[in-house]
C-alpha positions as CSV (number, residue, x, y, z in Angstrom):
1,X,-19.2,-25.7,22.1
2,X,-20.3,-22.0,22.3
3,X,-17.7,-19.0,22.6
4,X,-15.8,-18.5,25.2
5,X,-12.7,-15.6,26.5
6,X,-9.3,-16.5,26.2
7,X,-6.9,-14.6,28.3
8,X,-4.7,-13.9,24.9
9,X,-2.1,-11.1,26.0
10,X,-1.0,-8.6,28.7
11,X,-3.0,-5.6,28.2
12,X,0.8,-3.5,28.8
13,X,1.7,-5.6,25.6
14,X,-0.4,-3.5,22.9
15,X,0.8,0.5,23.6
16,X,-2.1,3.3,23.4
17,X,-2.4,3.9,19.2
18,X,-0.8,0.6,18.2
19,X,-2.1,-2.8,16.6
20,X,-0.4,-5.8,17.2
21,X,-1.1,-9.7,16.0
22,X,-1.9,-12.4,18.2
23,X,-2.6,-16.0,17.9
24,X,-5.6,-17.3,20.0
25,X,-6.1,-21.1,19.4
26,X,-4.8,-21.3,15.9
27,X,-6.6,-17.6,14.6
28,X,-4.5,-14.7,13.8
29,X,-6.2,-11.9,15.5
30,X,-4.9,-8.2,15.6
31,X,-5.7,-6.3,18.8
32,X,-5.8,-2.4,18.5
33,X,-5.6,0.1,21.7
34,X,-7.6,3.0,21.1
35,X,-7.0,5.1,24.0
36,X,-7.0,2.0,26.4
37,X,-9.9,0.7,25.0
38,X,-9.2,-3.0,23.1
39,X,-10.6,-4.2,20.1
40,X,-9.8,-7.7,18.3
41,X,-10.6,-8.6,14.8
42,X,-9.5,-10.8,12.1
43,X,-5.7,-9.5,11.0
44,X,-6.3,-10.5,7.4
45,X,-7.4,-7.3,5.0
46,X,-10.8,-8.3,3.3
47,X,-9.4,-7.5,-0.2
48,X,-6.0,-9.0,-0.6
49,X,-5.3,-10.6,2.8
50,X,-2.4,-8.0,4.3
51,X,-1.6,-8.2,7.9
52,X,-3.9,-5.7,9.6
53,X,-1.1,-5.4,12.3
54,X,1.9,-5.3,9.9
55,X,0.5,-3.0,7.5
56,X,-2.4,-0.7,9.1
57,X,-2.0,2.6,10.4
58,X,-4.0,3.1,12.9
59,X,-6.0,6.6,13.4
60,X,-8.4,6.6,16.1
61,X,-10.7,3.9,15.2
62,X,-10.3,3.8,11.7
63,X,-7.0,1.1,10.3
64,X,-6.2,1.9,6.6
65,X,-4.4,-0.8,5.2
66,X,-1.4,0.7,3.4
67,X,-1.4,-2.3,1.2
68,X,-4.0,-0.8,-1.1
69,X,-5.7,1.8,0.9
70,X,-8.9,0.2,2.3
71,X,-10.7,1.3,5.7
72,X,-12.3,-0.4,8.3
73,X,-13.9,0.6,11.5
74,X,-12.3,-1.2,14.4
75,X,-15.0,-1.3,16.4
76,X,-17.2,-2.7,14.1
77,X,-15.1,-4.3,11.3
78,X,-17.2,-2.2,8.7
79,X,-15.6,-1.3,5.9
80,X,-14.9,2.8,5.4
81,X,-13.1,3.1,2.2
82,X,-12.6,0.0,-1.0
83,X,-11.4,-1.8,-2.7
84,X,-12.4,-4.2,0.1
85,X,-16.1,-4.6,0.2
86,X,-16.8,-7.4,3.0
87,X,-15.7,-6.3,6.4
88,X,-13.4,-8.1,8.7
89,X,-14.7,-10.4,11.5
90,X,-15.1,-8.4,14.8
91,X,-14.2,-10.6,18.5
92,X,-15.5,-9.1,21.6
93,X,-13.0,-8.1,24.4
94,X,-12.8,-7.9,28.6
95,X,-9.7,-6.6,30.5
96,X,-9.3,-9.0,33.8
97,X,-6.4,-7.5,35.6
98,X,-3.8,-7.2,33.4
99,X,-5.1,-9.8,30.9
100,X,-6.8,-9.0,28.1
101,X,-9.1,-11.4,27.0
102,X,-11.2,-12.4,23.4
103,X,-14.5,-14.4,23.2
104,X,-13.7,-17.0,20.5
């Protein structure tokens, strides 16, 4: 079965500059607004497995995990600063009304 959107949350549902977790079909994604542009990725920090939502700060597209400081590019899921080294997996994203959906 290949990949396939998921209408996963109301785009009103993640504010401009926030991150918030989702679950879509048993995955814990975290879905940041960056000036009402959506991007989905794994929630799980690389290095120790932190909740991306629950402890990132999000600045522009860059989400520092406060947990032990590493970086990662939103739009990519490249890491920007250790201790992680491997970056987080990236989901691609459409808005369809007011849905936001993720390719799974």
């Amino acid at each position: 079965m290949g990949a396939e959107y998921i209408t996963a949350i109301k785009t009103n549902d993640v504010r401009v500059g926030n991150v918030k977790a989702i679950d879509v079909r048993g995955a814990r994604i975290a879905v940041a607004n960056v000036g009402g542009t959506y991007y989905a990725f794994d929630d799980a920090c690389t290095h120790e497995e932190c909740s991306l939502a629950e402890e990132g700060e999000l600045a522009g597209t860059t989400l520092t995990c406060t947990c032990h400081g590493s970086e990662f590019d939103v739009r990519t899921g490249n890491v920007l600063a250790p201790p992680a080294t491997v970056p987080v997996k990236v989901y691609r994203t459409r808005v369809e009304g007011d849905a936001l959906q993720i390719e799974v």
